[in-house]
Backbone as a chain_set.jsonl record, in Angstrom:
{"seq": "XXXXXXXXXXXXXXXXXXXXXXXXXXXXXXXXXXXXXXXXXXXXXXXXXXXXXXXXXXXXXXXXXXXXXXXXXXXXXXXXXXXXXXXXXXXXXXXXXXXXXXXXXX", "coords": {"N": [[38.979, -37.885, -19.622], [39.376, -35.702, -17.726], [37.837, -36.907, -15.687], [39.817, -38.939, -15.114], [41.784, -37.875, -14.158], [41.062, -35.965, -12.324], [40.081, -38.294, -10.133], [42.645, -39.496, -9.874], [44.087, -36.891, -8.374], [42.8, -36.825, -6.433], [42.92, -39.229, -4.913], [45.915, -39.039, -4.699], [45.681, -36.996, -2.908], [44.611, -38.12, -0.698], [46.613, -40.33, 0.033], [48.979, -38.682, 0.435], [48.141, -37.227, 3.123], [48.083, -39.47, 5.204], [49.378, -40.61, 7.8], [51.971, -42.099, 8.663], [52.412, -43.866, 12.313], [54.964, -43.823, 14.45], [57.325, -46.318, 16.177], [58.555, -45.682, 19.651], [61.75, -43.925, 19.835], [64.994, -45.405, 19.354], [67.112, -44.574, 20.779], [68.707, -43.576, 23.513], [66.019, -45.229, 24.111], [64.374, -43.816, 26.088], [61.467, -41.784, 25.495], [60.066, -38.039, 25.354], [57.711, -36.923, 27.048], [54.457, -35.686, 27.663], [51.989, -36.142, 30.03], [48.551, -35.48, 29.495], [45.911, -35.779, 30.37], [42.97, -37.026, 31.251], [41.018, -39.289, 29.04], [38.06, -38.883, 28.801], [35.677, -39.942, 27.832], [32.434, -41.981, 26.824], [32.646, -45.031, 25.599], [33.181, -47.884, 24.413], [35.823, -48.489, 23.254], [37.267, -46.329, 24.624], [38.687, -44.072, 27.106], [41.209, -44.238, 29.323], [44.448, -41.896, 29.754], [45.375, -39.274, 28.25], [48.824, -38.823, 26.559], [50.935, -36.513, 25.269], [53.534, -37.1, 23.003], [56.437, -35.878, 21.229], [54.861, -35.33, 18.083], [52.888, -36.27, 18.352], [49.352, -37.425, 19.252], [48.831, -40.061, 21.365], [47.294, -42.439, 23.8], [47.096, -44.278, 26.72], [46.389, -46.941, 29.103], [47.011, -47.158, 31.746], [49.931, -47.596, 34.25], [51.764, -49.688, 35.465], [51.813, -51.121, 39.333], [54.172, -51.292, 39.983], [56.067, -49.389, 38.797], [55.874, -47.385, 40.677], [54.546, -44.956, 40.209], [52.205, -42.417, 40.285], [48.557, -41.795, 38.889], [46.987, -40.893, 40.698], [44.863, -38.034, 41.878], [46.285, -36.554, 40.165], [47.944, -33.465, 38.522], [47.557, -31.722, 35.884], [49.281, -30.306, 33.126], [51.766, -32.961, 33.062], [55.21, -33.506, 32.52], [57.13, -35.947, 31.305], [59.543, -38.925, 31.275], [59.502, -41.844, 29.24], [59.652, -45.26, 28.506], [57.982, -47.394, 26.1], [55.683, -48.742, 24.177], [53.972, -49.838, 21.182], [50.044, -50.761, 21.013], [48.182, -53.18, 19.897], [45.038, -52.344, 18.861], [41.748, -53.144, 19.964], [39.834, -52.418, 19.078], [39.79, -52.261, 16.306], [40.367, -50.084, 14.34], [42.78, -47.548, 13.356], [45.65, -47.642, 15.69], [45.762, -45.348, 18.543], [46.979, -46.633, 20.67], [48.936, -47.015, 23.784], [51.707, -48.984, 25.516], [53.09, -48.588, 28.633], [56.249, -48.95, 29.984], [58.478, -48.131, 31.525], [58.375, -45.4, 33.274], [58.743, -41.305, 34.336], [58.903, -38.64, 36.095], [59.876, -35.222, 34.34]], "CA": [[40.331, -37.603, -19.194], [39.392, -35.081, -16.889], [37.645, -38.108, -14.413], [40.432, -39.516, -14.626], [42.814, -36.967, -13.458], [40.667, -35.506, -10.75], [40.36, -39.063, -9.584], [44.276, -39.332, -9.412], [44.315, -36.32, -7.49], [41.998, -37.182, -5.2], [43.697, -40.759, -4.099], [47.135, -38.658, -3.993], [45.832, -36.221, -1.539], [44.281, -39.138, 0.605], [47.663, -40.767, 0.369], [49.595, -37.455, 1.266], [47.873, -36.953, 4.55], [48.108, -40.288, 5.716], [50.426, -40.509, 9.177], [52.27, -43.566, 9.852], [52.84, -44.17, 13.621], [56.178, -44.627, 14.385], [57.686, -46.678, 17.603], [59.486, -44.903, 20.066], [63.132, -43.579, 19.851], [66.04, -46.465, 19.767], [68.612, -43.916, 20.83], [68.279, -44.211, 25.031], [64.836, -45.683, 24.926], [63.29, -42.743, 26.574], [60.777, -40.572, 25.303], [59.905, -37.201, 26.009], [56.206, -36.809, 27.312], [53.553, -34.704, 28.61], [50.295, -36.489, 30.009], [47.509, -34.168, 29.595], [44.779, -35.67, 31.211], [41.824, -38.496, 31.06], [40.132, -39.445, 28.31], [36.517, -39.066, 29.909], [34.451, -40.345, 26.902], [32.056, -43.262, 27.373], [32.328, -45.696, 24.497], [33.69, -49.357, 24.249], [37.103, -48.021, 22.751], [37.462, -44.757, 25.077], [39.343, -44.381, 28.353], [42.521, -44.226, 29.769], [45.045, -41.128, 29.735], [46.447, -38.945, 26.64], [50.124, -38.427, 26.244], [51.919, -35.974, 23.682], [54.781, -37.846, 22.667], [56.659, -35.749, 20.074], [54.193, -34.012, 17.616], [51.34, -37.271, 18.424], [48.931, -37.727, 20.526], [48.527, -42.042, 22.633], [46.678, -42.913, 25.198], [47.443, -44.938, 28.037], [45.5, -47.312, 30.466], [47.328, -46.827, 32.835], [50.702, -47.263, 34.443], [52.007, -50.461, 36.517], [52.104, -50.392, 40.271], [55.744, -51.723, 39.76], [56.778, -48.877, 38.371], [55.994, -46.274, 41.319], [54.62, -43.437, 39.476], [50.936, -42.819, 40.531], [48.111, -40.603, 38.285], [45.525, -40.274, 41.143], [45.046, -37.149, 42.112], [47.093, -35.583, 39.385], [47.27, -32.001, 38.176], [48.101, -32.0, 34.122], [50.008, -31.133, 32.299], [52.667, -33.883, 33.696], [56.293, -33.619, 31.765], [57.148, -37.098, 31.658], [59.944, -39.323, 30.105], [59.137, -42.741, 29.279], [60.214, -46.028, 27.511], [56.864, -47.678, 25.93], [55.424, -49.303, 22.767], [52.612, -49.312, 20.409], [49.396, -51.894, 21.796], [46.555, -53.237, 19.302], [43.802, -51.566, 19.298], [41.148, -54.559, 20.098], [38.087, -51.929, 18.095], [39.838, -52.525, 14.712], [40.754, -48.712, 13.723], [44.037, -46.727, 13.761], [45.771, -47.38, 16.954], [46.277, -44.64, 20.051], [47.313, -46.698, 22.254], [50.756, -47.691, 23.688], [51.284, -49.661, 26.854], [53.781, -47.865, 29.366], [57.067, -49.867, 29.769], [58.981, -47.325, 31.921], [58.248, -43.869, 33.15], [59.428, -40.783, 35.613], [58.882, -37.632, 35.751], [61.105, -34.991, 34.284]], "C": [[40.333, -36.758, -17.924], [38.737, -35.989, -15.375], [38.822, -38.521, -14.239], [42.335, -38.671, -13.721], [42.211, -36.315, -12.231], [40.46, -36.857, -10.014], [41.932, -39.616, -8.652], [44.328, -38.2, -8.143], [43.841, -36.503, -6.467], [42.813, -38.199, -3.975], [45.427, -39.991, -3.786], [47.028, -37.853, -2.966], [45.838, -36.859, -0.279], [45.714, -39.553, 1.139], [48.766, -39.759, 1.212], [48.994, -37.118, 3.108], [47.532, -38.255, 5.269], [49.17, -40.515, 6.484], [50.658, -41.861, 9.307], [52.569, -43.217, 10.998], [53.645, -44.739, 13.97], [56.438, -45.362, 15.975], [58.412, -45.619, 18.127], [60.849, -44.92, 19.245], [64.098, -44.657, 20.361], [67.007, -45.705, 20.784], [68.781, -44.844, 22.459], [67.206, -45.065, 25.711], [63.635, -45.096, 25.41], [62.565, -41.593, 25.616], [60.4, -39.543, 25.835], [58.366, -37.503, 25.608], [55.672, -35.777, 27.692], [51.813, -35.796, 28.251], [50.026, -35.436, 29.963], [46.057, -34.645, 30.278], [44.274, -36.571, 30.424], [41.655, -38.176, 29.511], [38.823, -39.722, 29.209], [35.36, -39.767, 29.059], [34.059, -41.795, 27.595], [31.757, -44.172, 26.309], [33.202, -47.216, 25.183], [34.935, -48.737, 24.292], [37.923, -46.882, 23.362], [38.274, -45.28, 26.784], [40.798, -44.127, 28.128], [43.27, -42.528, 29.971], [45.701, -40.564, 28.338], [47.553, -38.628, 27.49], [50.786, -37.663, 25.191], [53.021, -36.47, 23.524], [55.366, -37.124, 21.378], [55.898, -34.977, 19.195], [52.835, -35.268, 17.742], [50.673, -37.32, 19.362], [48.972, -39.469, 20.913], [47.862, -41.429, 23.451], [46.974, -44.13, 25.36], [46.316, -46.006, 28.806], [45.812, -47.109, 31.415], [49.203, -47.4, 32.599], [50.843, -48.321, 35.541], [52.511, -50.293, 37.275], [53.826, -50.46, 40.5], [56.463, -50.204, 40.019], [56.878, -47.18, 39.535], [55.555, -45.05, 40.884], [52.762, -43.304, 39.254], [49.993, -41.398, 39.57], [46.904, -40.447, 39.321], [45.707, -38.925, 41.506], [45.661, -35.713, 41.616], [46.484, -34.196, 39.108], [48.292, -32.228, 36.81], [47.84, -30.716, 34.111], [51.242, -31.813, 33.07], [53.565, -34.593, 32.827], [56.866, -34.807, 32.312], [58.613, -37.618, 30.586], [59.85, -40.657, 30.403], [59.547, -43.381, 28.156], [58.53, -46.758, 27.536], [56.864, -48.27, 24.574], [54.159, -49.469, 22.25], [52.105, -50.808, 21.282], [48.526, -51.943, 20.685], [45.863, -52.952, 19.57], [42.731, -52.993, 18.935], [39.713, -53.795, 18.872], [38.705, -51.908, 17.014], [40.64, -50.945, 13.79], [42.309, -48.56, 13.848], [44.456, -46.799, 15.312], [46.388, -46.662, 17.851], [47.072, -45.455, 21.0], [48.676, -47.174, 22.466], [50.523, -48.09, 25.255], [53.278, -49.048, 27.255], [54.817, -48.604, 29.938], [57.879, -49.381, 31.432], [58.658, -46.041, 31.902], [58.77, -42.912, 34.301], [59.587, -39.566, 34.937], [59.841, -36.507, 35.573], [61.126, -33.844, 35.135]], "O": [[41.181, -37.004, -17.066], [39.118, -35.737, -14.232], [39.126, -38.55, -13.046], [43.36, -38.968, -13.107], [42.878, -36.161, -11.208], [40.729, -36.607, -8.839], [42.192, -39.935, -7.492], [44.59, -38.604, -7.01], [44.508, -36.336, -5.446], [43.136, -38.038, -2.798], [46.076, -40.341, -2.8], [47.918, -37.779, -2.119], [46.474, -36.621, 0.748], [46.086, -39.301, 2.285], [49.256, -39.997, 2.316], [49.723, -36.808, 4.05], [46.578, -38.137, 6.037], [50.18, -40.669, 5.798], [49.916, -42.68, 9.85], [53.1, -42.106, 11.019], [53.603, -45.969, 14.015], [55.753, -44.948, 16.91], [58.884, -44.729, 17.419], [61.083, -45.652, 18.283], [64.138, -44.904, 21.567], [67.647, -46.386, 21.585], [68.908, -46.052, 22.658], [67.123, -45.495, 26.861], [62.459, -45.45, 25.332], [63.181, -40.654, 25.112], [60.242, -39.723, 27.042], [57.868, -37.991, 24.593], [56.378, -34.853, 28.095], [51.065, -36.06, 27.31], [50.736, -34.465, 30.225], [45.223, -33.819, 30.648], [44.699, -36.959, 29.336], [42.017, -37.166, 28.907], [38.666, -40.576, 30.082], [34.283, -40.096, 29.557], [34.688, -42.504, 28.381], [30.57, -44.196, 25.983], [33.682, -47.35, 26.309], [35.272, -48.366, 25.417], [38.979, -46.478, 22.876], [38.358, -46.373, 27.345], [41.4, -43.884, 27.081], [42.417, -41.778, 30.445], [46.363, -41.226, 27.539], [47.506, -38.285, 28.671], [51.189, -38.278, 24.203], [53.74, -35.946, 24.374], [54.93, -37.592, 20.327], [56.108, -33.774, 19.348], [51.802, -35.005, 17.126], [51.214, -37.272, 20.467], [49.521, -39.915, 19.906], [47.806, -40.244, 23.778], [47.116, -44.978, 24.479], [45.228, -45.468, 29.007], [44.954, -46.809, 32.245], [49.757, -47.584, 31.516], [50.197, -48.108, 36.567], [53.543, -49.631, 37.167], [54.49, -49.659, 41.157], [57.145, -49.864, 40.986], [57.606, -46.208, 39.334], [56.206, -44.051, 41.192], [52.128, -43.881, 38.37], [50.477, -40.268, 39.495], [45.87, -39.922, 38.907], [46.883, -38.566, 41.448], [45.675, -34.566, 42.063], [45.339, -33.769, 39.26], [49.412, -32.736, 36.758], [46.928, -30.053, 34.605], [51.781, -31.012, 33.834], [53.332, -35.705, 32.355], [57.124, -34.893, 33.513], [58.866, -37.073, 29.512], [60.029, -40.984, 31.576], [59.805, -42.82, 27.091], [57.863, -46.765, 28.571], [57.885, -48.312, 23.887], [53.208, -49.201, 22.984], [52.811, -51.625, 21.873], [48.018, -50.871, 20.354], [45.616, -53.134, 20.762], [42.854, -53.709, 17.941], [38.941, -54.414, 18.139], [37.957, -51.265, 16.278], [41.325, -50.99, 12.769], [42.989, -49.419, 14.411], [43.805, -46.174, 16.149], [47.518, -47.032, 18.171], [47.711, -45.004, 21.95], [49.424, -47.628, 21.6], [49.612, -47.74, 26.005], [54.274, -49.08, 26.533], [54.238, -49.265, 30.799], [57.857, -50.171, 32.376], [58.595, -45.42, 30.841], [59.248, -43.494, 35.274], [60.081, -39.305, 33.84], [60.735, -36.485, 36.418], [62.188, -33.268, 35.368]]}, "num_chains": 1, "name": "protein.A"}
C-alpha cells in the first residue's frame, strides 16, 4: 500500500510541474518582449536569439528583412513588442521556438 501511494505521489508531482506553452495574446496581437541575447551553444538544436515573453523564455532565428528591425550589432536587453507564434521544434523535445510574425521596439 505504501508503493502504491508513494508511486501516486510521485506521478502527481511530475504532473504538477509540467508547463504547457501557451500561444500568444488574442487581445491586440502584440506581445510584450525583451530579447536578451544569442544563444551561443554549438549543438544541432542550439542557436538563434532568446526572448522573455511574459514569465517564458523562446528563441528566435531570427527576424525577416521585411520587417525592418535589425539584431546586428545589438546591445541587450532589447524591450520589444511583437506578434509571433509557436514553430516545431525539428529535434523532437519541448519546443522554444516561435517564428517572429511582427516586431518593434518599445
Amino acid at each position: 500500500m505504501k508503493k502504491i501511494l508513494l508511486a501516486t505521489i510521485i506521478v502527481l508531482s511530475i504532473l504538477a510541474a509540467c508547463k504547457k506553452i501557451e500561444n500568444p495574446p488574442q487581445d491586440d496581437g502584440f506581445s510584450n518582449g525583451v530579447i536578451t541575447g544569442e544563444d551561443l551553444k554549438m549543438c544541432s538544436c542550439c542557436g538563434g536569439f532568446y526572448i522573455n515573453i511574459d514569465t517564458a523564455r523562446y528563441r528566435f532565428y531570427g527576424i525577416p528583412d521585411s520587417l525592418h528591425f535589425s539584431l546586428q550589432n545589438a546591445v541587450y536587453p532589447i524591450p520589444v513588442k511583437l506578434k509571433w507564434k509557436m514553430k516545431d521544434n525539428p529535434c523532437g523535445k519541448m519546443s522554444d521556438l516561435i517564428v517572429v510574425l511582427q516586431i518593434k521596439k518599445r
